[in-house]
N, C-alpha and C positions, 0 to 999 in steps of 0.2 A: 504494500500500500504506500503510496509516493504521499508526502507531507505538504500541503498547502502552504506557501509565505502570505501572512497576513501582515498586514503594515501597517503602523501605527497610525495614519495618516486614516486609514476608515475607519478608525474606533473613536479617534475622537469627536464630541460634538459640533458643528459647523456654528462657530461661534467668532465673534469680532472684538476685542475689547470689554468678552465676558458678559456678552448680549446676543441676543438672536442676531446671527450675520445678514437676514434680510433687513430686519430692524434698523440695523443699524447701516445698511448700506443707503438705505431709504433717507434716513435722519441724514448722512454723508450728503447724499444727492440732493437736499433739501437744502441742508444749511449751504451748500457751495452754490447754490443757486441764492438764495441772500444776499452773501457775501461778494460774490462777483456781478449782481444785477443793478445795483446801484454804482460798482464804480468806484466808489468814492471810500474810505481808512475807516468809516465807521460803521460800513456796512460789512466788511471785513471782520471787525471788533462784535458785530452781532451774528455774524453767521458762525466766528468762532465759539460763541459766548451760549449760543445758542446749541453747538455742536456739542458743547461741554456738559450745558444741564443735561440735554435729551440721553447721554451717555448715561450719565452717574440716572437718572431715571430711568431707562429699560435696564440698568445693572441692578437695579433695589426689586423692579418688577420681578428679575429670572433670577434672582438668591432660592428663591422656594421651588420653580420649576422651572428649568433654560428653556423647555418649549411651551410655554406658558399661550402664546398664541396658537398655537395649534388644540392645545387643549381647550380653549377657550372657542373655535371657531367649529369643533365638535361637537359642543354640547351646544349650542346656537342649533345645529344641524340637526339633532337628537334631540331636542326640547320640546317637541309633541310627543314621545315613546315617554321620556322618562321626566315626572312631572314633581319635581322635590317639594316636601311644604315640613315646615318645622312642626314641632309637635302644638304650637300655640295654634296654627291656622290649619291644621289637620280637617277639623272638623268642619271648619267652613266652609272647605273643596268639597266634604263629602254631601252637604248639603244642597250644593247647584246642580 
């Protein structure tokens, strides 16, 4: 039986500075559109400024799951099959 080489390169998650790499390519192609649409040192200073929050904010979002959007755009998907209610309003779903 011949042994597969696996590379560390497909094990790892497809991540960008510790954020979803679509996330953050998006936030990239965003803020450089800012930055370079006006032209001018201060739009520069907002598309960086702006690049900076939008990091450190999808990096505090994926601390608890790196594919937090993708779990999030499933259950949008699945939200008629599986109808969560806490045990306070339990009762009120079963009434309608």
């Amino acid at each position: 039986m011949e042994k597969a080489k696996i590379y560390r390169s497909l094990l790892r998650k497809p991540q960008f500075f510790g954020c979803e790499r679509d996330l953050s390519m998006t936030l990239a192609l965003l803020c450089g559109v800012i930055g370079f649409a006006g032209g001018l040192p201060w739009g520069a200073v907002a598309g960086g400024g702006c690049f900076f929050a939008g990091i450190l904010w999808l990096r505090a979002l994926s601390g608890g799951d790196p594919f937090w959007t993708r779990v999030y755009w499933r259950s949008l998907k699945l939200r008629a099959r599986y109808q969560a209610a806490t045990p306070l309003f339990a009762n009120d779903q079963r009434k309608k």
